[in-house]
C-alpha positions in Angstrom: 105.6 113.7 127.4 101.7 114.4 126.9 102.5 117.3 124.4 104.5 115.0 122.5 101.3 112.0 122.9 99.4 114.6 121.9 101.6 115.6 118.7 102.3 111.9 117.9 98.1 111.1 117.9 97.3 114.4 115.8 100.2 113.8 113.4 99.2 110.2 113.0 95.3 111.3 112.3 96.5 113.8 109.9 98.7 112.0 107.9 96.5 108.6 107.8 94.0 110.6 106.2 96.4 111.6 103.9 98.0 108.1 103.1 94.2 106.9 102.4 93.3 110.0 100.5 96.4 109.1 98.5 95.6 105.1 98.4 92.2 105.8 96.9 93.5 108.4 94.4 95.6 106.1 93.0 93.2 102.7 92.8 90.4 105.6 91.2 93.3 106.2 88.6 94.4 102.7 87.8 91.2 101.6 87.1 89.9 103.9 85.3 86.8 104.6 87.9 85.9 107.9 90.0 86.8 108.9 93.3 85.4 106.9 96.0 86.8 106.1 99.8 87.2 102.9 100.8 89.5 101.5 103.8 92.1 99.4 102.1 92.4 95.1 103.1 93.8 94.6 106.3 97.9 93.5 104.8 97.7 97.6 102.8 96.1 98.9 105.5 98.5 97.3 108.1 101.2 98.9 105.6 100.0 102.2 104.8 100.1 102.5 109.1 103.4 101.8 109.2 104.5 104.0 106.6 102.5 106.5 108.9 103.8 105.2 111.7 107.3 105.8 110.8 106.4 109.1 109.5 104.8 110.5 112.8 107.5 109.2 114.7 110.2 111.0 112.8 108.3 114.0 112.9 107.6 114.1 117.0 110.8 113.7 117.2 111.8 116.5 114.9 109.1 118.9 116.8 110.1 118.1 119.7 114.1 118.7 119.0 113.1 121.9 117.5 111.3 123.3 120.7 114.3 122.8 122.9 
């Protein structure tokens, strides 16, 4: 169980950098404005970890099918 905490926390860090990498691309596009990082409002951020959320879980559970 700890390699899969362990794969669940890393894959969740990873891929939340990604989502908010992703989230700021987009507003920097819609707008018309350059790059910057910001952390989303609390409902888009409460979504985007979700979306993560479901993500990681799917793909612990994928690793840890795949090591068997």
């Amino acid at each position: 169980m700890k390699d899969a905490t362990m794969i669940a926390l890393v894959t969740f860090g990873v891929f939340m950098t990604e989502a908010l990498v992703h989230y700021n691309t987009g507003i920097a596009a819609a707008h018309g404005k350059p790059w910057k990082f910001n952390i989303p409002s609390g409902d888009e951020l409460i979504k985007l970890g979700m979306i993560v959320g479901v993500a990681t879980t799917a793909t612990t559970l994928i690793i840890g099918y795949l090591r068997e």
